[in-house]
DSSP file (Angstrom, degrees, kcal/mol; ACC not computed):
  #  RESIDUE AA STRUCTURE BP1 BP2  ACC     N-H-->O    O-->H-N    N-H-->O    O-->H-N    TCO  KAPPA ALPHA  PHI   PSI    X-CA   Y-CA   Z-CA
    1    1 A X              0   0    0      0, 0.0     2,-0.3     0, 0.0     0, 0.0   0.000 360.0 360.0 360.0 132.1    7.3   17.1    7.9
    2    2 A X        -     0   0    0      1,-0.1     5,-0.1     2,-0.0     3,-0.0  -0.485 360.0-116.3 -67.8 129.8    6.9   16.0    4.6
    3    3 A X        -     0   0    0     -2,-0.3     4,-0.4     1,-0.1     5,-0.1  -0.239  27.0-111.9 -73.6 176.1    3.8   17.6    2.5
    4    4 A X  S >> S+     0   0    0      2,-0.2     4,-3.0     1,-0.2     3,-0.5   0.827 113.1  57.7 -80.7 -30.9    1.0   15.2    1.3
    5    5 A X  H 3> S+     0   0    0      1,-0.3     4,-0.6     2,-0.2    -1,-0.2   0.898 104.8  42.4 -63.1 -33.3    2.1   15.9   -2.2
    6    6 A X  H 3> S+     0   0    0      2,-0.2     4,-1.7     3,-0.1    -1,-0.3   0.623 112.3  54.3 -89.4 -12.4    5.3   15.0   -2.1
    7    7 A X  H <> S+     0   0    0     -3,-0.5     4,-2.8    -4,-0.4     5,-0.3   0.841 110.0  54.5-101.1 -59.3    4.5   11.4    0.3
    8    8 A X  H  X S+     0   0    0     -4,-3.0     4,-1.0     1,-0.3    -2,-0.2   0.698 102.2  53.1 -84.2   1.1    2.0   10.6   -2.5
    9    9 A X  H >X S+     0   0    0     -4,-0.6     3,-0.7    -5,-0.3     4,-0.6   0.996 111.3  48.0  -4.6-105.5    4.7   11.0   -4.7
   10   10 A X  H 3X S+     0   0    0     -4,-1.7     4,-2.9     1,-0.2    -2,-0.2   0.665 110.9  47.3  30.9-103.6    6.4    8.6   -2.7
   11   11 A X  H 3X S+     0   0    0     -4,-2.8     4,-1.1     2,-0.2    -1,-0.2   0.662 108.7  53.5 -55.7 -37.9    3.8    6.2   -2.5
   12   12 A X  H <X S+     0   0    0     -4,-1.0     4,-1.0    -3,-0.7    -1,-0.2   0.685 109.2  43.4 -64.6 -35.6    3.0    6.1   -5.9
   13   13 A X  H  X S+     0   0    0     -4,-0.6     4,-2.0     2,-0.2    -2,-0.2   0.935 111.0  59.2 -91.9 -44.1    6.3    5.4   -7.3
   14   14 A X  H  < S+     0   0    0     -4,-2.9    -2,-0.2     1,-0.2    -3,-0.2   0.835 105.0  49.8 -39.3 -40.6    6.8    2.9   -4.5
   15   15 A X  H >< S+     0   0    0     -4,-1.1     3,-0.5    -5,-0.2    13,-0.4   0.938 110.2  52.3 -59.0 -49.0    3.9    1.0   -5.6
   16   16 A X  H 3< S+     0   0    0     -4,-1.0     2,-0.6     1,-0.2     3,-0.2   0.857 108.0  39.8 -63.2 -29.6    4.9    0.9   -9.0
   17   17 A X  T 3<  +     0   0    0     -4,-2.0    -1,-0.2     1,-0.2     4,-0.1  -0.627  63.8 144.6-132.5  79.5    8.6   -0.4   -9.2
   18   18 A X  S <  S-     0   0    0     -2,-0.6    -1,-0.2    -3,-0.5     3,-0.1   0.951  72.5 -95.0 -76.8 -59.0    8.5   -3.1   -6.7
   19   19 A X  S    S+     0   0    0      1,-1.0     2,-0.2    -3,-0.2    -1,-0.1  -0.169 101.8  52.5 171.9 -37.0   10.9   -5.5   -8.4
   20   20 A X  S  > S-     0   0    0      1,-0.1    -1,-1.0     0, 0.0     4,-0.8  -0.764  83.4-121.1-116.6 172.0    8.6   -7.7  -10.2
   21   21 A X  T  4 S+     0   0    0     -2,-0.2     4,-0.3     2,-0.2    -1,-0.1   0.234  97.9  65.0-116.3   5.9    6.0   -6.8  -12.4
   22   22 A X  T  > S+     0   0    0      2,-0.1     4,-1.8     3,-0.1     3,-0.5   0.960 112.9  32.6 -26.3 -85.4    3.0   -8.7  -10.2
   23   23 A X  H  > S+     0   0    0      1,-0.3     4,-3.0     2,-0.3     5,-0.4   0.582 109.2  61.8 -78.8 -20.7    3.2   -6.9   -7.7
   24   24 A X  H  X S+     0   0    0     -4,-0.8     4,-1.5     1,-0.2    -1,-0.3   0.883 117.0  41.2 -78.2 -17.8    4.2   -3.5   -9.4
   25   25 A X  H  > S+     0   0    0     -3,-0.5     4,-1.6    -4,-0.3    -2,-0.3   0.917 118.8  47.2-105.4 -49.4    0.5   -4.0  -11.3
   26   26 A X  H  < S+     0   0    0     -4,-1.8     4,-0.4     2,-0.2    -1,-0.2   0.761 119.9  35.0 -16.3 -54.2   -1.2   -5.3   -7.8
   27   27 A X  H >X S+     0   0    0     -4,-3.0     4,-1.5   -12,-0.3     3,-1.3   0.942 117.9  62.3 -97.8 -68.1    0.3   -2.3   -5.4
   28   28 A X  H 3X S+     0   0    0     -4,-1.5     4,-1.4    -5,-0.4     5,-0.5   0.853 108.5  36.2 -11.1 -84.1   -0.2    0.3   -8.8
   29   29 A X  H 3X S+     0   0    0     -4,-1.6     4,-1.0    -5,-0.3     3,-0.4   0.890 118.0  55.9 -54.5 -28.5   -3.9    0.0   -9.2
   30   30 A X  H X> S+     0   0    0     -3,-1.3     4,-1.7    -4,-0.4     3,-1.1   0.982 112.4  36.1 -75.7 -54.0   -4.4   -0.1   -5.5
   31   31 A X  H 3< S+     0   0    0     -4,-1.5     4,-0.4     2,-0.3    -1,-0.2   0.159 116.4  52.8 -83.4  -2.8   -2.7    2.9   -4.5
   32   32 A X  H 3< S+     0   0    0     -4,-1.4    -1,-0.2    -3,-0.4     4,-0.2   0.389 107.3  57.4-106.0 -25.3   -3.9    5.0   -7.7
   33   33 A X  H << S+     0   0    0     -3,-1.1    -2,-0.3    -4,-1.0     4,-0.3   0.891 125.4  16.8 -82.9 -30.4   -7.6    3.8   -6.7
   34   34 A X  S  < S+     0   0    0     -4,-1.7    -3,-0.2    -5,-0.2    -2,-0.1   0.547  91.8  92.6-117.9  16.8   -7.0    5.5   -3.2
   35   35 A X  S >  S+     0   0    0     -4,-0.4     3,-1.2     1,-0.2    -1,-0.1   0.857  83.9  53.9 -46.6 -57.1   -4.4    7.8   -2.7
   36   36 A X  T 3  S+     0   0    0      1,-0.2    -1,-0.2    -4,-0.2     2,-0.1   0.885 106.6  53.0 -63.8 -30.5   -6.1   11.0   -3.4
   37   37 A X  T 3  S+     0   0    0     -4,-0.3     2,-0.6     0, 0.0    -1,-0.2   0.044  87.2 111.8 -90.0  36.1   -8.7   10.4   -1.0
   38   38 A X    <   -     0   0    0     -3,-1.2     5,-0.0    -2,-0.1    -4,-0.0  -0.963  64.2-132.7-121.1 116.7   -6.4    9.6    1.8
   39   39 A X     >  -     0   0    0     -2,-0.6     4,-1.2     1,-0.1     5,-0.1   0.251  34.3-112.1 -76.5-177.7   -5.9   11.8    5.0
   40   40 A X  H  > S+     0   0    0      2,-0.2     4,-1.7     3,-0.2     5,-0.3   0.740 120.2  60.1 -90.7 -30.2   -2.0   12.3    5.7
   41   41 A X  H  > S+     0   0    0      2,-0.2     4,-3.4     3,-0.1     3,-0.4   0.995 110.6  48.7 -45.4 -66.3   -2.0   10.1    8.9
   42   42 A X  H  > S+     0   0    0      1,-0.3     4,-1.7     2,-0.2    -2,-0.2   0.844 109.0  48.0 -37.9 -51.0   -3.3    7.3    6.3
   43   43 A X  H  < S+     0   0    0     -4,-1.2     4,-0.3     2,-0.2    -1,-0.3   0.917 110.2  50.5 -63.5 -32.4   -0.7    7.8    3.7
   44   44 A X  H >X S+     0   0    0     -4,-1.7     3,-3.9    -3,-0.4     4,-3.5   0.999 108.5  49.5 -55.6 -51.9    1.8    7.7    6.3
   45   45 A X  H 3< S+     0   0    0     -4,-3.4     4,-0.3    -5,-0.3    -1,-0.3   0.872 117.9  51.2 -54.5 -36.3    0.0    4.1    7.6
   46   46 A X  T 3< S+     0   0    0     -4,-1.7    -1,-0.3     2,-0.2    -2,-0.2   0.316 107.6  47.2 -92.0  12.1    0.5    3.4    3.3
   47   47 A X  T X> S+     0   0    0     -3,-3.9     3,-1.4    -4,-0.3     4,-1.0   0.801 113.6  48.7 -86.0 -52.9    4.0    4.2    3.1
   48   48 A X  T 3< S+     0   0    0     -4,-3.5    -2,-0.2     1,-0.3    -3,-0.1   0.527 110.7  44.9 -56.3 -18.6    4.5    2.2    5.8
   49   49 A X  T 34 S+     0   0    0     -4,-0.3    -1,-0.3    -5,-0.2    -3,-0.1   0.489 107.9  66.0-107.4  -5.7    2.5   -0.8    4.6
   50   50 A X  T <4 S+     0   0    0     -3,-1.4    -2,-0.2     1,-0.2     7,-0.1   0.827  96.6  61.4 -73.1 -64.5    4.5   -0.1    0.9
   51   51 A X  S  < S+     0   0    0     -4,-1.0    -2,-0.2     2,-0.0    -1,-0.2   0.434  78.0 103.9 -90.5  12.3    7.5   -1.0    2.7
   52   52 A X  S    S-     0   0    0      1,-0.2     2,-0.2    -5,-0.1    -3,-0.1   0.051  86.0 -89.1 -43.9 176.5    6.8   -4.3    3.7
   53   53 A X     >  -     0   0    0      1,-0.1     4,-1.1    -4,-0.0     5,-0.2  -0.467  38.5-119.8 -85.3 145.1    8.4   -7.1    2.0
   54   54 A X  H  > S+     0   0    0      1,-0.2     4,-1.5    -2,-0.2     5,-0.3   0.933 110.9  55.4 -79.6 -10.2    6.2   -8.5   -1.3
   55   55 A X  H  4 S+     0   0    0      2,-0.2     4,-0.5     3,-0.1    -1,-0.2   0.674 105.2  53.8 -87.6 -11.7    5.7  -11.8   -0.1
   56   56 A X  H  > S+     0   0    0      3,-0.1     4,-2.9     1,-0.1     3,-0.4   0.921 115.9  35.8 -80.5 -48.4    4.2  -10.4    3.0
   57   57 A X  H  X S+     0   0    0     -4,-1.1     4,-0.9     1,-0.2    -2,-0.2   0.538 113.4  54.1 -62.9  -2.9    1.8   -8.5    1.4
   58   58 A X  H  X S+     0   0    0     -4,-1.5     4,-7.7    -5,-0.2    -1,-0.2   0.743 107.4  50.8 -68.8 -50.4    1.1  -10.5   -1.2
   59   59 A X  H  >>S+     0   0    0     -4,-0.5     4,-2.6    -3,-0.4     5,-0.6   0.997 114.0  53.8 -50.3 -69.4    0.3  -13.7    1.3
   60   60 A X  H  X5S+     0   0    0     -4,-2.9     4,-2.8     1,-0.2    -1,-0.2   0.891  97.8  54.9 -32.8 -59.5   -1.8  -11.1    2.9
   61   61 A X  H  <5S+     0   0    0     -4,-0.9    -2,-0.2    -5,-0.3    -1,-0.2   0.979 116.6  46.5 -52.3 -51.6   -3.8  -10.1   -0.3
   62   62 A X  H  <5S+     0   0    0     -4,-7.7    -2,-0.2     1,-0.1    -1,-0.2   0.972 128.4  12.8 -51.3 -54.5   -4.6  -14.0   -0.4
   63   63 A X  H  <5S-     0   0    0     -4,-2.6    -3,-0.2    -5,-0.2    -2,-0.2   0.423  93.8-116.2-123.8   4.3   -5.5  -15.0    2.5
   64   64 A X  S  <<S+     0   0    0     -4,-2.8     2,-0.4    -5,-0.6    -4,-0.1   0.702  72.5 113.4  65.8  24.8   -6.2  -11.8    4.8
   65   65 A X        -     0   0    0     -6,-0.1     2,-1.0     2,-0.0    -2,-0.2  -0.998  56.5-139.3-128.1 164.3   -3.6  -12.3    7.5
   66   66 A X        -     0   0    0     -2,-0.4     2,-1.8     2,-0.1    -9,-0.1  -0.658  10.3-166.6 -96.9  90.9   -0.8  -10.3    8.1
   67   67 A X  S    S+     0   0    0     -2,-1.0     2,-0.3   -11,-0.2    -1,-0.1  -0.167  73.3  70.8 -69.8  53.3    2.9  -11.7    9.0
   68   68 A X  S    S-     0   0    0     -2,-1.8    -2,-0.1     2,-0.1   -16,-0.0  -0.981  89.0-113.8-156.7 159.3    4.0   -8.3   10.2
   69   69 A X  S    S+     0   0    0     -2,-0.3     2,-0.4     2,-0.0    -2,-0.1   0.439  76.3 119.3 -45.5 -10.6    3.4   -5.7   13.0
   70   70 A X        +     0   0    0      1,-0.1    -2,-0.1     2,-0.0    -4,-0.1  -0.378  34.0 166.7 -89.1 118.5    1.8   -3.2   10.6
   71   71 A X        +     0   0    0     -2,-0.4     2,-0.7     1,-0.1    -1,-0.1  -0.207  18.2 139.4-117.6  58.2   -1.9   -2.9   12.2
   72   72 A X     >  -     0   0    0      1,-0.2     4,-0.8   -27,-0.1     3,-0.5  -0.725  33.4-169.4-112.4  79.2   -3.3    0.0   10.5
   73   73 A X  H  > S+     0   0    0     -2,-0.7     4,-3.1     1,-0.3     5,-0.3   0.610  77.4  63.4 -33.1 -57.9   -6.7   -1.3   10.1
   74   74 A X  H  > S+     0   0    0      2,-0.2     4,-1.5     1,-0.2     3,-0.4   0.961 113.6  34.7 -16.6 -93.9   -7.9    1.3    7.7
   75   75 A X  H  > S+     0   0    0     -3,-0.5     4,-3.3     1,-0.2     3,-0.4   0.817 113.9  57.7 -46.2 -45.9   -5.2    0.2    4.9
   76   76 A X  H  X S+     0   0    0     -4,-0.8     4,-1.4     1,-0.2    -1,-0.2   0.759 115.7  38.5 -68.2 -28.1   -5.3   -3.5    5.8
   77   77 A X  H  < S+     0   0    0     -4,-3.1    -1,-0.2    -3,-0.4    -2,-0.2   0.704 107.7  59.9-103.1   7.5   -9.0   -3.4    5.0
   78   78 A X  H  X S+     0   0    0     -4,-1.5     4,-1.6    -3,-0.4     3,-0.4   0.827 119.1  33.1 -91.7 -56.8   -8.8   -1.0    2.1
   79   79 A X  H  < S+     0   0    0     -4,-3.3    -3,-0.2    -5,-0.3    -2,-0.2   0.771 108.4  60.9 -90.4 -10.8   -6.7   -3.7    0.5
   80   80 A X  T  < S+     0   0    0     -4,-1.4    -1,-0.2    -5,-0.2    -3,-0.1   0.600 116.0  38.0 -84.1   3.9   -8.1   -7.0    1.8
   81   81 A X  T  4 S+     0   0    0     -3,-0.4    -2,-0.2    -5,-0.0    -1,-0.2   0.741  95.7 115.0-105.5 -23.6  -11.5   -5.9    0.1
   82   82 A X     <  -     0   0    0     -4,-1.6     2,-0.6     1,-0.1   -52,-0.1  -0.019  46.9-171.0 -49.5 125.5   -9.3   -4.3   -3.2
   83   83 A X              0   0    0      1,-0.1    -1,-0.1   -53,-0.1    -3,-0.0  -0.852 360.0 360.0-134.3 122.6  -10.1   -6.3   -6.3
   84   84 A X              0   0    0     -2,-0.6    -1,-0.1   -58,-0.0    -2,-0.1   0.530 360.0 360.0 -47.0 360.0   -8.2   -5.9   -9.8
């Protein structure tokens, strides 16, 4: 099992170097405003929601539904209220 330090690692550098520089500034601020305060079942559910594609999660951040399996309510509503 991976420690929580090392997944928010992770998670953090996975937010940051998405491919474009949008999203890296989008995923960045969101995941630096809530990381620390995030159980390790949760970070797993935000690794997991990290590895989505950026045009789903982007679509999502617009319009507050999800073209993917990922149903980890917690995260999906932690970022559909997040505002830059």
């Amino acid at each position: 099992m991976i420690n929580n330090n090392s997944l928010i690692n992770k998670i953090i550098y996975t937010a940051n170097y998405r491919g474009t520089k949008e999203m890296d500034i989008l995923l960045g601020k969101f995941v630096n405003k809530y990381v620390q305060n995030l159980n390790n079942k949760d970070l797993i559910e935000l690794y997991n929601f990290l590895k989505l594609e950026d045009e789903i999660i982007y679509k999502f951040y617009l319009t507050g539904k999800i073209e993917s399996d990922f149903k980890s309510e917690k995260i999906l509503n932690l970022f559909k209220n997040f505002k830059l």
